[in-house]
C-alpha positions in Angstrom: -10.1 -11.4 31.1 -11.5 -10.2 27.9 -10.3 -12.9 25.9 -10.7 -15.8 28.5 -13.9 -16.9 30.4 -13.5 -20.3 33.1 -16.6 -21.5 34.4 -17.5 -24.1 36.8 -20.9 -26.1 35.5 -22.9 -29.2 37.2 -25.5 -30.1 35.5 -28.3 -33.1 36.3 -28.8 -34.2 32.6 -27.6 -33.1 29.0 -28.1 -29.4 28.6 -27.0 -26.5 27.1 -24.6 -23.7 28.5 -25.6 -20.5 26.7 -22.9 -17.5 27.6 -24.7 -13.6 27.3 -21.9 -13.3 25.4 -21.9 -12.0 21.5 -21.5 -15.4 19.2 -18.8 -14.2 17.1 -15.7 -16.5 14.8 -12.3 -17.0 16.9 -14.1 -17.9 20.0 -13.0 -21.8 21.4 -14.6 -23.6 24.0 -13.1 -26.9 26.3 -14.7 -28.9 28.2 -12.8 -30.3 31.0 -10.0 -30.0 28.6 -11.6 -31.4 25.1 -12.6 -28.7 22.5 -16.2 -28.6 21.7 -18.1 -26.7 19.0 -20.1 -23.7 19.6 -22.7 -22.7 18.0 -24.8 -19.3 18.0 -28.0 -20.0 21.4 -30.8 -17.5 20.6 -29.2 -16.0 17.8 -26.7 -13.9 19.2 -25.0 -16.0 22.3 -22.5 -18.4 22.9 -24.0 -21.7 23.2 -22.2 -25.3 24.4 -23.7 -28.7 24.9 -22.7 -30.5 28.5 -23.6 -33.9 29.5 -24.9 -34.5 32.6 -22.1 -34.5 35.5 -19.3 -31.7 36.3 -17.1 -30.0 34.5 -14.8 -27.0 34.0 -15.7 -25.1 30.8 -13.5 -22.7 29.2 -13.9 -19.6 26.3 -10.9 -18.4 24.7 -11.1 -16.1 21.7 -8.1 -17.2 19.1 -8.8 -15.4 15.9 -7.6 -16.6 12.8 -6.1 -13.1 12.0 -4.4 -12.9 15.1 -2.7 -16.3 14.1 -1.7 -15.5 11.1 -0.5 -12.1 12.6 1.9 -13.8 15.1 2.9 -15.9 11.8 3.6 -13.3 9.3 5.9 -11.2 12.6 7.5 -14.2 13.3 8.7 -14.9 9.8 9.6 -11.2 9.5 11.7 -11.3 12.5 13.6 -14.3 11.5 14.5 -13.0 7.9 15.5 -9.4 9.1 17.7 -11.3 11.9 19.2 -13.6 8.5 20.0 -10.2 6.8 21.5 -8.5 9.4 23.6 -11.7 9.7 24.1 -11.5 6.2 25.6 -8.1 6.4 27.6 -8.4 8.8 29.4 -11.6 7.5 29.8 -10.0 3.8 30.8 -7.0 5.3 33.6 -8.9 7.5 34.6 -10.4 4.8 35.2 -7.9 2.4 37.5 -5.8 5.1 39.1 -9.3 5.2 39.7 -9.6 1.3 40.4 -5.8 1.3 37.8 -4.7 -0.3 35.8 -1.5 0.7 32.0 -2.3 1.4 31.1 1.0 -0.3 33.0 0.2 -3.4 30.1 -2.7 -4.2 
């Protein structure tokens, strides 16, 4: 996927697992499950230090904007589903007190 890259790694001693991938902010990297940092490998790739030994290491690309975008939505969705509960209970009510809604 795009936004995901798994790869299998044995190495012999401590090395460095450079990705021809562009280096750019948001991308993660785990190995065999801990987060590790990455750092830019010949200027323009995806670099990772392993130790010597196997491991499973894995990209994901988690911007910051895209975060904060599922953040801001989420919010947004919860206080438009608040108002139309709002509405509806003020609106009940008034027919209740028997008041017209368009009247206010």
């Amino acid at each position: 996927a795009p936004h995901r890259v798994v790869i299998d790694a044995e190495t012999e001693g401590d090395c460095v697992l450079v990705l021809a991938d562009a280096f750019f902010p948001g991308w993660k990297a785990r190995v065999n499950g801990a987060e590790v940092p990455i750092f830019p490998a010949y200027f323009a790739f995806r670099g990772v230090v392993l130790p010597e030994g196997v491991h499973t290491v894995e990209f994901t690309y988690e911007p910051v904007a895209f975060r904060w975008g599922l953040r801001i939505s989420a919010l947004a969705l919860v206080l438009g589903a608040m108002a139309a509960v709002w509405c509806i209970w003020r609106d009940v009510h008034l027919r209740r007190s028997g008041h017209s809604a368009k009247a206010d």
